[in-house]
C-alpha positions as CSV (number, residue, x, y, z in Angstrom):
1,X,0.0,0.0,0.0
2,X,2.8,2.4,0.9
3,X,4.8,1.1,-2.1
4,X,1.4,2.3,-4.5
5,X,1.0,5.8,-2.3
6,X,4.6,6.6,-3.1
7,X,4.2,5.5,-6.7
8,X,1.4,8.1,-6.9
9,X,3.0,10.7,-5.5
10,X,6.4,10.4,-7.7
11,X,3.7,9.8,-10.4
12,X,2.0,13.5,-9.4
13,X,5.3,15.0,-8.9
14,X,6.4,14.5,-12.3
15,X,3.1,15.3,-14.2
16,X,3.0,18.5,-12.4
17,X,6.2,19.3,-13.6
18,X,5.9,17.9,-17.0
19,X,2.7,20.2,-16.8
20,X,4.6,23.5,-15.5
21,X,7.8,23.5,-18.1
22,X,5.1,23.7,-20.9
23,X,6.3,26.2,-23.6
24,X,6.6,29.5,-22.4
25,X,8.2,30.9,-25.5
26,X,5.4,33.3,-26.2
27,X,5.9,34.9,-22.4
28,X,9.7,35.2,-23.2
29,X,9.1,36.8,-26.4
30,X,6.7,39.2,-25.2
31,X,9.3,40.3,-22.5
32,X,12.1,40.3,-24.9
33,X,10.4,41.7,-27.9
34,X,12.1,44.6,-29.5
35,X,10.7,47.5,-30.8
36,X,10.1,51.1,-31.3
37,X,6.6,52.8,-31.4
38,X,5.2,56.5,-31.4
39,X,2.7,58.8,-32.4
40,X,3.8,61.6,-35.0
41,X,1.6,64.2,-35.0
42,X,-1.5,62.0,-33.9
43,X,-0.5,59.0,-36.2
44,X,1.1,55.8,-35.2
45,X,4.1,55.0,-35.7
46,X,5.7,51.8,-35.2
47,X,8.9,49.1,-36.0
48,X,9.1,45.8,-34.9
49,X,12.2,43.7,-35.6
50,X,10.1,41.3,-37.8
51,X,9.2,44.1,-39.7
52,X,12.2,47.1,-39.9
53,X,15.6,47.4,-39.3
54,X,16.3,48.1,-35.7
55,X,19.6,48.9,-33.5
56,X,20.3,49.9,-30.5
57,X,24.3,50.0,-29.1
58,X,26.3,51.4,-26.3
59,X,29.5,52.7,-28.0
60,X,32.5,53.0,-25.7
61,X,34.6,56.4,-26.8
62,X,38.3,57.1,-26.7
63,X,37.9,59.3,-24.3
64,X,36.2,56.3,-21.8
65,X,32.7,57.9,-22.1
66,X,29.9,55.9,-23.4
67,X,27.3,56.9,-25.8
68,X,23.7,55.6,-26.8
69,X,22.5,55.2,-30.5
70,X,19.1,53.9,-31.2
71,X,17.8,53.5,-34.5
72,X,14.6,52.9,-36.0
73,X,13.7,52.1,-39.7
74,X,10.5,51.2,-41.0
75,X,9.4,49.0,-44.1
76,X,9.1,52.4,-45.8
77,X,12.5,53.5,-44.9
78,X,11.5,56.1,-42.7
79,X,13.7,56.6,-39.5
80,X,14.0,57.6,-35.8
81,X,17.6,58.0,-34.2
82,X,17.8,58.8,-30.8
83,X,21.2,59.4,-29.2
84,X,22.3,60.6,-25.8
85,X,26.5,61.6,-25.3
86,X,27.4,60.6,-21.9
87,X,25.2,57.7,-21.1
88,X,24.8,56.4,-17.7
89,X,22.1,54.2,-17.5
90,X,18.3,54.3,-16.0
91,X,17.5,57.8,-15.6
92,X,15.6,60.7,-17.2
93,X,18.1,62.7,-20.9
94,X,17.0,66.3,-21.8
95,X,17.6,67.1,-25.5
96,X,18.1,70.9,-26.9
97,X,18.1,72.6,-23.4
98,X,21.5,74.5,-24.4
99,X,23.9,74.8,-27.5
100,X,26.1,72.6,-25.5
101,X,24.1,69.3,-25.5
102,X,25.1,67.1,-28.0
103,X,22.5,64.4,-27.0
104,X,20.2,64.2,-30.5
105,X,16.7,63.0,-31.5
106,X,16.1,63.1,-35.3
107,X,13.3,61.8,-37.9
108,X,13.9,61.2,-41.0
109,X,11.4,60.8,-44.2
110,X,12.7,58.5,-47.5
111,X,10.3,59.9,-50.0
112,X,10.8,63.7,-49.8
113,X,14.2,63.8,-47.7
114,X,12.8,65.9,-45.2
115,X,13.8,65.5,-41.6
116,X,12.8,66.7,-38.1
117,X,15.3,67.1,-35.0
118,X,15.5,68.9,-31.7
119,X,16.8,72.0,-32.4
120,X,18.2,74.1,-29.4
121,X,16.2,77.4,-28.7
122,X,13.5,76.2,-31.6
123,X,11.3,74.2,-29.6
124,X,8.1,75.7,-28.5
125,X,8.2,73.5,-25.2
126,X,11.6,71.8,-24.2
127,X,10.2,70.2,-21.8
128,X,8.9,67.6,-24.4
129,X,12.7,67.1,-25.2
130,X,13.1,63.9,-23.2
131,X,14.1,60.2,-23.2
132,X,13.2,58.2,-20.0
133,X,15.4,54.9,-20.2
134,X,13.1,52.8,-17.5
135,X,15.1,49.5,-17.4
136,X,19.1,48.8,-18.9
137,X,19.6,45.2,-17.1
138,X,23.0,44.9,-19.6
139,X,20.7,42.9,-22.1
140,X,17.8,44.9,-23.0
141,X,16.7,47.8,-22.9
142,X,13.4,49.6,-22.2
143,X,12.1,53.4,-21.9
144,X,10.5,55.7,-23.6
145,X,10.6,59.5,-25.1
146,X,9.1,62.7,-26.5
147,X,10.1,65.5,-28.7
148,X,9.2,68.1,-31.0
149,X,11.3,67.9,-33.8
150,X,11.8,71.2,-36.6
151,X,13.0,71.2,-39.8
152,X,15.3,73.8,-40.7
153,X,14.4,74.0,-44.7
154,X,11.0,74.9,-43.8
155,X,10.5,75.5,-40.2
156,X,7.9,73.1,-40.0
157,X,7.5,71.1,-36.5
158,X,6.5,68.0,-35.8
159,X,4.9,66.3,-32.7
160,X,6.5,62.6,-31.5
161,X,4.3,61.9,-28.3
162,X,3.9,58.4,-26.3
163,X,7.5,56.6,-27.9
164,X,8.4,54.0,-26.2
165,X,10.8,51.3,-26.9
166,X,12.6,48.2,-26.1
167,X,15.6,46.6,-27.9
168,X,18.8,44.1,-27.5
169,X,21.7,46.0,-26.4
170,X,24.9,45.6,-28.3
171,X,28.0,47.1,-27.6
172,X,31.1,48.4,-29.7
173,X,34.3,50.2,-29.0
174,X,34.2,53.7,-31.2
């Protein structure tokens, strides 16, 4: 009878577990997916891997500082680079608060050429200027930004509200 009980139990034991290592590809891929989404003035905007050409790198400089460069290119080849000089991990990077900060966000058109970038002293509200990186475990990285970007041809401005992103870090000596 013991014998039987004991069976059962090991029996149990190893179903439950058989039961709990089920797949769980679609929960790691969720968490590890990598993209970069916004909404340019109203409209969405997004890249997926599957679907553009992403990258995102640390670059270690000569001088021993390391800088951040994420891009973004859609089927269409439209692109968003984001870069921040002097990066240091999770915390919050102003763009175009003085002549002397090189950090960049950019948006660039294929069909007409055009492109849209913080511009020191030609934002209506630099306060929108920012990029929030919310987690940089070594691996990934996740956060999100705003800006109003102005093209110097025309003057013209455009709105990028509610980015967000996540990508595979890489990293490269410069």
């Amino acid at each position: 009878m013991k014998k039987s009980t004991n069976l059962k139990m090991v029996l149990l034991v190893f179903l439950t577990t058989l039961i709990g290592c089920s797949n769980n590809d679609d929960l790691d891929n969720n968490l590890n997916e990598e993209f970069l989404t916004a909404r340019i003035d109203g409209a969405e905007w997004n890249v997926k891997k599957e679907e553009g050409i992403i990258s995102c790198k640390k670059i270690m400089t000569s001088r021993g500082v390391v800088n951040l460069l994420i891009k973004a290119i859609d089927a269409n080849g439209n692109e968003i680079e984001l870069y921040v000089d002097n990066y240091i991990g999770n915390r919050t990077y102003v763009f175009g608060d003085n002549i002397l900060n090189t950090n960049r966000m950019n948006f660039k058109q294929k069909d007409n050429g055009h492109s849209w970038g913080v511009i020191t002293n030609l934002s209506r509200d630099i306060s929108l200027n920012k990029l929030e990186v919310l987690n940089d475990d070594g691996l990934y990285l996740k956060g999100s930004f705003n800006f109003e970007g102005v093209n110097m041809l025309d003057m013209s401005s455009k709105s990028f509200q509610d980015g967000h992103f996540s990508f595979r870090l890489k990293s490269e000596n410069q």
